[in-house]
N, C-alpha and C positions, 0 to 999 in steps of 0.2 A: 686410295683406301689406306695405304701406311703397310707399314712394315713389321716385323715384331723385334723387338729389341731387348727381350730378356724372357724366358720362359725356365721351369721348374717345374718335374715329375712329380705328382703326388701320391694319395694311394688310389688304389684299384683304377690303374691307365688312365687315371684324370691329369691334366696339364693345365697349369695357369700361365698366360700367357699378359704380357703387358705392349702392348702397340705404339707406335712411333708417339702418335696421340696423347700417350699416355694414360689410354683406357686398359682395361683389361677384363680377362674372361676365364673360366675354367672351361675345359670341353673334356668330354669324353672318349678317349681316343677307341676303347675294347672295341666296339661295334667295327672299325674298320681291322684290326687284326683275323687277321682266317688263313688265308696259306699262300704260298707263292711266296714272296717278296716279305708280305709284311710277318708272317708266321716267324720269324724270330724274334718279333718282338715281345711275343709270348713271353718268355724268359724276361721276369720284371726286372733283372739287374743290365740286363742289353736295353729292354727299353728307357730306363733311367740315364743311358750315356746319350740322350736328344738335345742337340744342339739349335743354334737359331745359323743359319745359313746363311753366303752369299748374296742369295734374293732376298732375304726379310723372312724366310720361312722359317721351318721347324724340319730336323733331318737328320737320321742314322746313319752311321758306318757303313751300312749294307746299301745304300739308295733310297731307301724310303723317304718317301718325306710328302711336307704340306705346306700347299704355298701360303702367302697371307693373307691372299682374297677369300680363299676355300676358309680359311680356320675364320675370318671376319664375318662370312657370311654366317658361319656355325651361330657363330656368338652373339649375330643378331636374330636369330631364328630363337634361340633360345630366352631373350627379352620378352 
């Protein structure tokens, strides 16, 4: 499925993502923020420091994170 190789916070916890492929996608990140782990990402200037990871993911300081199948499947769900 590829990996992500460049990603950018935008507004209201949307993220544009661009895949090894070199497709790309916007996704909605809000729906998965609520408590535990991901609930500081609330705080839109923490969510904005999201990085592409190790694996091809996408991923916070604190652990959070999403691999590239999860965000790819998003992005084709959303076609």
């Amino acid at each position: 499925m590829g990996t992500i190789i460049e990603v950018k916070p935008l507004d209201n916890y949307i993220v544009w993502i661009r895949f090894s492929d070199n497709s790309d996608a916007t996704i909605n990140i809000k729906p998965f923020i609520t408590e535990g782990i991901s609930a500081k990402l609330s705080d839109y200037n923490y969510f904005k420091q999201m990085k592409v990871d190790e694996s091809g993911g996408i991923a916070w300081e604190n652990g959070f994170d999403f691999c590239p199948n999860y965000l790819r499947e998003m992005a084709e769900l959303k076609d």
